[in-house]
TORMAR-75001 format. One record per residue (C-alpha): residue number from 1; x, z, y. Coordinates in steps of 0.2 Angstrom, whole numbers, plus 5000, padded with zeros to 4 digits. Each point is the difference from the previous one (the first is absolute). Layout:
<atoms>
<atom><nr>NUM</nr><u>X</u><w>Z</w><v>Y</v></atom>
...
</atoms>
This chain:
<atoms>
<atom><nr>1</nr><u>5533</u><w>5343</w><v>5497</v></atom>
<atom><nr>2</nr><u>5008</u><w>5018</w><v>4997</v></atom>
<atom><nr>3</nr><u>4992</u><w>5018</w><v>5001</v></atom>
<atom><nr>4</nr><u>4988</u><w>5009</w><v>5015</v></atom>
<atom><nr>5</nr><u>5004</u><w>5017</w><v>5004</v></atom>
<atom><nr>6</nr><u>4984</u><w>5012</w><v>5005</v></atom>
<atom><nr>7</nr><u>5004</u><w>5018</w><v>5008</v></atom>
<atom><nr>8</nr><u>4982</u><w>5010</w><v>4997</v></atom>
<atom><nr>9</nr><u>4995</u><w>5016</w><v>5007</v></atom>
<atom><nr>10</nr><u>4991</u><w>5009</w><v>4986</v></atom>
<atom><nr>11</nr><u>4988</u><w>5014</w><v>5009</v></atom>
<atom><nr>12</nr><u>4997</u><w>5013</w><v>4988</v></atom>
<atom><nr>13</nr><u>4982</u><w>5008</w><v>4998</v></atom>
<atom><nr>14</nr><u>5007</u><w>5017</w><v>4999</v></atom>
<atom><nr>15</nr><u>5018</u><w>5005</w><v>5005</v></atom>
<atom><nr>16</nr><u>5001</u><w>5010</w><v>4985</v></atom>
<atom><nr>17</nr><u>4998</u><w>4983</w><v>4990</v></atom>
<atom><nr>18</nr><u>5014</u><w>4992</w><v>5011</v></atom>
<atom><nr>19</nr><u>5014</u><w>5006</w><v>4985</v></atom>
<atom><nr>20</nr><u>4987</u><w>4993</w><v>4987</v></atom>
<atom><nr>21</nr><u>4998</u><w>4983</w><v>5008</v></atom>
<atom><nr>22</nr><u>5020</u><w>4998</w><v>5001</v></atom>
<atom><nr>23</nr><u>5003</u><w>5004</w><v>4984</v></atom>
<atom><nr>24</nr><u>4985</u><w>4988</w><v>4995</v></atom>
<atom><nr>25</nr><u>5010</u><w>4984</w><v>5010</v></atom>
<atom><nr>26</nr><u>5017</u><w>5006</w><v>4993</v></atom>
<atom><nr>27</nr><u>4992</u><w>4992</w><v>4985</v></atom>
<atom><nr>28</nr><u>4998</u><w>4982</w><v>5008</v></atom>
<atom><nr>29</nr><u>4987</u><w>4990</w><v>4996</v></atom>
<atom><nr>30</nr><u>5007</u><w>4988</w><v>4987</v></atom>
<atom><nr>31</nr><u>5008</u><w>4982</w><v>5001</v></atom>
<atom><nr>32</nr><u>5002</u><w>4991</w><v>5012</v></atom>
<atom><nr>33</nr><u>5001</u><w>5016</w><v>5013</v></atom>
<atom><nr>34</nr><u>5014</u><w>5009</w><v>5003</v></atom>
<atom><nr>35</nr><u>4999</u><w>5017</w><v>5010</v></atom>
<atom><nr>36</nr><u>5015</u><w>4997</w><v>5011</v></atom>
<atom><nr>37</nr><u>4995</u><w>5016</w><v>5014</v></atom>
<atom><nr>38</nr><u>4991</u><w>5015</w><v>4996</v></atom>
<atom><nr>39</nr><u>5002</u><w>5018</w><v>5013</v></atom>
<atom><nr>40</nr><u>4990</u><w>5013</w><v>5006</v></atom>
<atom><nr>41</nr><u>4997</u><w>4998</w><v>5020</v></atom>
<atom><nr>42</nr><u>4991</u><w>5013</w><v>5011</v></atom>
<atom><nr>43</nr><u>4992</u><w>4991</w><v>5012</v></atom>
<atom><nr>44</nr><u>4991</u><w>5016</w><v>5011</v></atom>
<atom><nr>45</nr><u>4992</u><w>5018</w><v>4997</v></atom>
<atom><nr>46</nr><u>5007</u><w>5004</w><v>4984</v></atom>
<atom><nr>47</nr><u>4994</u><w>4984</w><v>4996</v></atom>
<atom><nr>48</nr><u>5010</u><w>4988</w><v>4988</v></atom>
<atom><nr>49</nr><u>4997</u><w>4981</w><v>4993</v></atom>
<atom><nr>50</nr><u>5008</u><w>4992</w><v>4988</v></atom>
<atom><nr>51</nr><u>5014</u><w>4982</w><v>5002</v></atom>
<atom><nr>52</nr><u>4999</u><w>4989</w><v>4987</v></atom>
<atom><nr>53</nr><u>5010</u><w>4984</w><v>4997</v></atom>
<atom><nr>54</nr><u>4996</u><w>4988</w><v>4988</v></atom>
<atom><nr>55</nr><u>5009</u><w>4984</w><v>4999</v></atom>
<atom><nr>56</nr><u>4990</u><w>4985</w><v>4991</v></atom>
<atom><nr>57</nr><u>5001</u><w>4981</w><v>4998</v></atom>
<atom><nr>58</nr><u>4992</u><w>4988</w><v>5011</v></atom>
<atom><nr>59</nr><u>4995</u><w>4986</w><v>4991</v></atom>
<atom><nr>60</nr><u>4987</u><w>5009</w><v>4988</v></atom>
<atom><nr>61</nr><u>4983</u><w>5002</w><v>5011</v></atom>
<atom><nr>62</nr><u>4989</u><w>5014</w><v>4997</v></atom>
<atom><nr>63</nr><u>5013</u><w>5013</w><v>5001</v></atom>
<atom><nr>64</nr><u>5000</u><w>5007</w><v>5015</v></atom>
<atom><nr>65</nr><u>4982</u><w>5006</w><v>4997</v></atom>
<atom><nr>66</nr><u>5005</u><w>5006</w><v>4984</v></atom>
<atom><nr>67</nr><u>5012</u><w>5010</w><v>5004</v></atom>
<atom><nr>68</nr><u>4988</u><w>5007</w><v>5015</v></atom>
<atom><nr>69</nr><u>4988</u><w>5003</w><v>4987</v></atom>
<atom><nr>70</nr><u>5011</u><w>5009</w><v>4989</v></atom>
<atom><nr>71</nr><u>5006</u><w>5012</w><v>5011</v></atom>
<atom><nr>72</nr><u>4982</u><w>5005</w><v>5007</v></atom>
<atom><nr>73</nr><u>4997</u><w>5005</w><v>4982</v></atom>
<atom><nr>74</nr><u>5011</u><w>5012</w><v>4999</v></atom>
<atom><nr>75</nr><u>4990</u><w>5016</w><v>4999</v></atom>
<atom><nr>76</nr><u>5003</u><w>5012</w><v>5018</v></atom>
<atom><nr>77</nr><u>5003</u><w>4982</w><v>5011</v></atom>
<atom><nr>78</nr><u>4987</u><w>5000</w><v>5013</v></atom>
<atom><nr>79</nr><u>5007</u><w>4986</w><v>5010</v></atom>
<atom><nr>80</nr><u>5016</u><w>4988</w><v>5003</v></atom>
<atom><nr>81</nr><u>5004</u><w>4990</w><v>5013</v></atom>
<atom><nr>82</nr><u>5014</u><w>4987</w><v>5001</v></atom>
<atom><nr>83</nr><u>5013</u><w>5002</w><v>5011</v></atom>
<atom><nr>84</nr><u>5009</u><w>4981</w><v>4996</v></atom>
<atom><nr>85</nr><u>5002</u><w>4985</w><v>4989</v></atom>
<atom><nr>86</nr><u>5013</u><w>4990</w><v>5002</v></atom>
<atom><nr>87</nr><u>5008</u><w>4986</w><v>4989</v></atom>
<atom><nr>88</nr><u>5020</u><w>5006</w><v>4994</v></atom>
</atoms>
């Protein structure tokens, strides 16, 4: 047993939201996440997407999904995408 790592890509809705949003995840999302990587990428055109890191343990089920969940509800997300999961 020990703790998953999950590196999203969290797509804002506007770009003008992206500063918004960051500052939104900077506030975690409670125990037991940990934000463990947040940046500002451009990704093309002007175009930028947000990195986010959250590290979490494995041996409570559900989480994942809530964590997903948690972060689509922040207002000016329109999508994420995960980029890995692994087990640390």
């Amino acid at each position: 047993m020990g703790d998953i790592l999950s590196v999203y890509k969290v797509y804002p809705e506007e770009i003008e939201d992206i500063d918004k949003i960051k500052e939104s995840l900077e506030k975690g999302f409670g125990d037991p996440f940990k934000v463990a990587k947040l940046e500002i990428e451009p990704i093309a055109f002007g175009l930028k997407v947000i990195k986010l890191g959250v590290v979490f343990p494995d041996k409570i089920d559900g989480l994942l999904d809530k964590l997903e969940d948690a972060i689509k509800a922040i207002d000016g997300v329109r999508d994420i995408e995960i980029e890995v999961s692994t087990l640390l």
